[in-house]
Backbone as CSV, one residue per row, in Angstrom:
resi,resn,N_x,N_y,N_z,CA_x,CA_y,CA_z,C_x,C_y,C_z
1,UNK,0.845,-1.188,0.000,0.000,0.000,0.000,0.885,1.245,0.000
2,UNK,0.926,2.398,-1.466,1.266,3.154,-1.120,0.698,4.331,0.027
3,UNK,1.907,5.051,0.619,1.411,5.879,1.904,1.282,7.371,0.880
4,UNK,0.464,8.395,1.762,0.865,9.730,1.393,2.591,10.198,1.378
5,UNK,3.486,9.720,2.517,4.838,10.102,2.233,5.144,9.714,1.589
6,UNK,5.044,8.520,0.567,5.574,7.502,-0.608,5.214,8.314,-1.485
7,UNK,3.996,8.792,-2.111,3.648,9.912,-3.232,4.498,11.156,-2.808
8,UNK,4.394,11.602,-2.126,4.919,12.954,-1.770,6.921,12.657,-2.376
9,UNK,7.510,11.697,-2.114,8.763,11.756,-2.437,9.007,11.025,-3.414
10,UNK,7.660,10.697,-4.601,7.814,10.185,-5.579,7.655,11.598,-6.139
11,UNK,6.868,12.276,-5.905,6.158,13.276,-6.919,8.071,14.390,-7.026
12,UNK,8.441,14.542,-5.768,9.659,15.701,-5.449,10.817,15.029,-5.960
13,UNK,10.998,13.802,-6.018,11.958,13.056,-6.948,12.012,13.136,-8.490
14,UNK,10.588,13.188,-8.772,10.238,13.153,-10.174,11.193,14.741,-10.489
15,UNK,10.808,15.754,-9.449,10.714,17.496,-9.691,12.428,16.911,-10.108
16,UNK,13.104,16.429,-9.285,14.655,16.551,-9.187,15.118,16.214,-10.106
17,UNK,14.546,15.159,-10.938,14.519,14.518,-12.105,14.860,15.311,-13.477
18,UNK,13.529,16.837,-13.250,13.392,16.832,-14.453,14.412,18.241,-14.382
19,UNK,14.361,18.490,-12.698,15.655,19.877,-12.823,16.897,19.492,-13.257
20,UNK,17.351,18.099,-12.727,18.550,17.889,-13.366,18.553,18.063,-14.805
21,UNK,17.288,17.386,-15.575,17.447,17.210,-17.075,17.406,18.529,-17.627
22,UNK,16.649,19.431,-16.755,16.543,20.876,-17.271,18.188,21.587,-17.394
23,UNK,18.814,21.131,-16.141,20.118,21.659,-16.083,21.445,20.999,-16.538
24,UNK,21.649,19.900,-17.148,21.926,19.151,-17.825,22.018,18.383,-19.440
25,UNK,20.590,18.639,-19.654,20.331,18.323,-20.706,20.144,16.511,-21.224
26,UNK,20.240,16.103,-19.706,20.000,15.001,-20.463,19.218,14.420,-18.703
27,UNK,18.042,13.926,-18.921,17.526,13.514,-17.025,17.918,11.784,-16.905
28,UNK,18.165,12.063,-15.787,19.358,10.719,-15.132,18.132,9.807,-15.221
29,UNK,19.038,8.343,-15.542,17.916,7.508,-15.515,17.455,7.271,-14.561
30,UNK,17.816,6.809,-13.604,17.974,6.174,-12.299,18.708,6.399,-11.550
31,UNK,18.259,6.531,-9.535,19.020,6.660,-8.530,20.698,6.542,-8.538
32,UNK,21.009,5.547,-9.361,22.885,5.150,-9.923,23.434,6.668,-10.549
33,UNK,22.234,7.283,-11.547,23.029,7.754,-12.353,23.504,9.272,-11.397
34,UNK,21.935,9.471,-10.641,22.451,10.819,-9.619,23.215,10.967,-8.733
35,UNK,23.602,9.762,-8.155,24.568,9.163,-7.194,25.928,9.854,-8.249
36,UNK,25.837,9.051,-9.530,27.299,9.710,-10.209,27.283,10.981,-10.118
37,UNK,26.307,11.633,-10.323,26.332,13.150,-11.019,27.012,13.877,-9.427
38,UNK,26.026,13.533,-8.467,26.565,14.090,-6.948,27.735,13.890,-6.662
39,UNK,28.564,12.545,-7.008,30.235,12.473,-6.816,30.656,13.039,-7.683
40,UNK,30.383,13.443,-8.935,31.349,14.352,-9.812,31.554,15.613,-9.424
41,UNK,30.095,16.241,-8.628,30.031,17.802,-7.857,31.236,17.592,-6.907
42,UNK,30.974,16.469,-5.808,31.905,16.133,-4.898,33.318,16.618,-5.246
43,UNK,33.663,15.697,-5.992,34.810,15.525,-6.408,35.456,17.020,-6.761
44,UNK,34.770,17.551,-7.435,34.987,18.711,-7.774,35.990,18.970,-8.994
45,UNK,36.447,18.208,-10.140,37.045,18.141,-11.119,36.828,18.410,-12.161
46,UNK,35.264,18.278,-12.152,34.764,18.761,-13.523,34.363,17.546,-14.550
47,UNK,33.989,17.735,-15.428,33.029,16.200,-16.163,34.630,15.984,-17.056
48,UNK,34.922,14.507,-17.112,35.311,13.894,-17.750,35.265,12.628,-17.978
49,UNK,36.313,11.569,-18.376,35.924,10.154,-18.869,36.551,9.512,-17.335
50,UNK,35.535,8.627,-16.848,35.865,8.080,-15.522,36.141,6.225,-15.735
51,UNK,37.621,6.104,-15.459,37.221,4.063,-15.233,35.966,4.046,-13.975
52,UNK,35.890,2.140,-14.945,34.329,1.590,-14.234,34.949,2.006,-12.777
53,UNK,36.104,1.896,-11.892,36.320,1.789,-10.868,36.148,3.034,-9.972
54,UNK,36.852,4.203,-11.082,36.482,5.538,-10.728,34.433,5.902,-10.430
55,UNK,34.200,5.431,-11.175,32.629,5.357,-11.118,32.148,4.641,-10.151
56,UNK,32.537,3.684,-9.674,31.932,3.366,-8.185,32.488,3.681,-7.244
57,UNK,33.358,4.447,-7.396,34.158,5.326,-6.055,33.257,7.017,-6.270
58,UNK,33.110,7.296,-7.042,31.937,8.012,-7.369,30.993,8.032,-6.540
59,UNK,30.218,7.351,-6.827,28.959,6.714,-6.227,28.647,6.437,-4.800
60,UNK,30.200,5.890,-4.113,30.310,5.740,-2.974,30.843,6.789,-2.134
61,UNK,31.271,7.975,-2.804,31.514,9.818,-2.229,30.286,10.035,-2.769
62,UNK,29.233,9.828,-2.996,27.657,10.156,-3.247,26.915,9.884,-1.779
63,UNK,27.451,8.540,-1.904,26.374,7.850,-0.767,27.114,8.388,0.607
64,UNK,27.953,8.315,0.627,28.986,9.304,2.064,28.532,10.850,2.344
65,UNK,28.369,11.131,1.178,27.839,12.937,1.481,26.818,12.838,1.542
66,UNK,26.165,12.557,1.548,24.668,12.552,1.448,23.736,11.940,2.660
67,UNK,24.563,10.762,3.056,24.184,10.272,4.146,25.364,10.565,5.783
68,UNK,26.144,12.019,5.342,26.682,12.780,6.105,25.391,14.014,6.608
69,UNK,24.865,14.111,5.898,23.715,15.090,5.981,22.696,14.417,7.814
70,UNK,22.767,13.466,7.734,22.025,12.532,9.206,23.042,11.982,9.945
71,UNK,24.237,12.402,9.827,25.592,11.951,10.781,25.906,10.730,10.726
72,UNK,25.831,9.755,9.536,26.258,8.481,9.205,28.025,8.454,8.683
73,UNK,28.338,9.138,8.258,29.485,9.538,7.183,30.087,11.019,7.906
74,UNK,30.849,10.651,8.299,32.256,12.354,8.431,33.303,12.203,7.014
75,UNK,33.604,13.489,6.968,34.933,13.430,6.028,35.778,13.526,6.749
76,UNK,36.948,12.239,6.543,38.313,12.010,7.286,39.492,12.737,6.637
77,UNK,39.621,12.889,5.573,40.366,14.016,4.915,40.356,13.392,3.102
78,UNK,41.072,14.133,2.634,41.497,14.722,0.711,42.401,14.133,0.226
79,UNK,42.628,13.048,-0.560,43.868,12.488,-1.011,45.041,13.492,-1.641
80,UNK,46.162,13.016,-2.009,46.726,13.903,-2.965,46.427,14.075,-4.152
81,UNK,45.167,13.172,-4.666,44.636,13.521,-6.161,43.274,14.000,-5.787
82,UNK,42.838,14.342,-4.735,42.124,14.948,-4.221,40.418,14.549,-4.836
83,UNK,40.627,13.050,-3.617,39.816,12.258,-4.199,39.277,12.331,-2.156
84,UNK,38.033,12.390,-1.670,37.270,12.502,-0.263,37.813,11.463,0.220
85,UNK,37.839,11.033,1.297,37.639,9.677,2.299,36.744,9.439,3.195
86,UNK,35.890,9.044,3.456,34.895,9.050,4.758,35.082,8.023,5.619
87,UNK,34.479,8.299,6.878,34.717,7.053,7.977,33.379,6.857,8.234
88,UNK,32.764,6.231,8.599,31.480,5.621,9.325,30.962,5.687,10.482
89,UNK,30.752,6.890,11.283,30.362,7.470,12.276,29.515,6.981,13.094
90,UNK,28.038,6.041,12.416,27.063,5.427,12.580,26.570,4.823,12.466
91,UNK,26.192,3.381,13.320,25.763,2.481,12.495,24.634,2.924,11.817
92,UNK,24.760,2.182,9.992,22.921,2.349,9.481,22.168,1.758,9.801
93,UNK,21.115,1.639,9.581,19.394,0.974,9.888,19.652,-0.132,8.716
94,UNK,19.558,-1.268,9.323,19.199,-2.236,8.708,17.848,-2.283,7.958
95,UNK,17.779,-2.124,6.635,16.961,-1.917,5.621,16.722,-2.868,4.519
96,UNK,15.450,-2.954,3.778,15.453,-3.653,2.981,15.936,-2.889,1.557
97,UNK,15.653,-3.713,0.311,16.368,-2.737,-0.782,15.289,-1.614,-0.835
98,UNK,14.002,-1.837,-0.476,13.121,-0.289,-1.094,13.602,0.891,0.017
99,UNK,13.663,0.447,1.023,13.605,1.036,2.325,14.931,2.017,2.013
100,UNK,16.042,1.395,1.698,17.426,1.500,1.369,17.458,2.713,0.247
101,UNK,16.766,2.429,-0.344,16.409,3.382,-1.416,15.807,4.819,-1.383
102,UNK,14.363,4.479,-0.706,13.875,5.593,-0.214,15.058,6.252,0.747
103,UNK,15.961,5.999,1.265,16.200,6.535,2.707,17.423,7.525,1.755
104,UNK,17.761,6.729,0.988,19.131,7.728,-0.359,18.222,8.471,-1.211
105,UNK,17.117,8.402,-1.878,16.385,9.461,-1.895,15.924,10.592,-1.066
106,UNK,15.546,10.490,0.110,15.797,11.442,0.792,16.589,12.312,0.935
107,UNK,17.633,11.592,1.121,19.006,12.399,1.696,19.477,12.822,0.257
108,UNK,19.176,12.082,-1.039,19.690,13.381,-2.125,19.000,14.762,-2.290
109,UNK,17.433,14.452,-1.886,16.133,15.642,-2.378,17.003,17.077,-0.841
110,UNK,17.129,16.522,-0.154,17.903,17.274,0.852,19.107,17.852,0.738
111,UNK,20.018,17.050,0.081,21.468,17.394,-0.423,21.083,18.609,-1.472
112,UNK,20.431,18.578,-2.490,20.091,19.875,-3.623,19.435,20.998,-2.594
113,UNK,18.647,20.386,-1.690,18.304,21.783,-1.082,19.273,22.083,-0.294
114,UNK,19.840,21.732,0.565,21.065,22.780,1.294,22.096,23.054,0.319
115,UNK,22.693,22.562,-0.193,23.852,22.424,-1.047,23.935,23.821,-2.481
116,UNK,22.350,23.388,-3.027,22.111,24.391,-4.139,21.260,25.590,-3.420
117,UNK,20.164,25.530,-2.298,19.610,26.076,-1.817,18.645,26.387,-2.450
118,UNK,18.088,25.146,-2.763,16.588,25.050,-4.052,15.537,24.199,-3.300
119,UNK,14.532,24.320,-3.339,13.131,23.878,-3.181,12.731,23.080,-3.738
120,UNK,12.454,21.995,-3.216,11.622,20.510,-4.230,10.375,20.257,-3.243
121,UNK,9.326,20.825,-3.861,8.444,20.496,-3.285,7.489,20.173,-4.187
């Protein structure tokens, strides 16, 4: 059974969706692809060609910042190629995959609003 909060962060996901595609030019397929787009901001380097490996280190300075936002993730410091490190501050909530999902949706629809200081409602 969907809930009213289940619509409500389908409908503000969709919004994020189509701002990215608005600001971008091309709208992410899926949760993976915004995860990349958020570690490339991270990263702070600028768009270029990433190995598969670079891309899930990506993904995983996505899921660290983002779920730094609820005190799960600190930044431990900056490599010399000036690539993040995080440590694990907290244990997570044992989740299922939707649960898991919703809970990184959240914390991205949150990340654009403090970060960009934009409204998804």
């Amino acid at each position: 059974m969907l809930l009213k909060k289940d619509l409500d962060l389908d409908l503000r996901w969709g919004k994020l969706l189509i701002g990215l595609e608005n600001l971008l030019g091309k709208k992410p397929s899926d949760l993976n692809a915004v995860l990349f787009i958020i570690g490339v901001q991270e990263l702070g380097q600028g768009s270029r060609t990433f190995s598969k490996e670079e891309k899930q280190d990506l993904m995983h300075i996505a899921v660290c910042k983002v779920l730094s936002l609820s005190e799960f993730y600190r930044l431990n410091f900056i490599d010399q190629d000036g690539w993040p490190h995080w440590d694990l501050v907290k244990e997570l909530p044992h989740l299922d995959a939707a649960e898991q999902e919703k809970l990184l949706k959240l914390h991205i629809l949150e990340y654009f609003e403090k970060e960009f200081e934009i409204q998804i409602n």
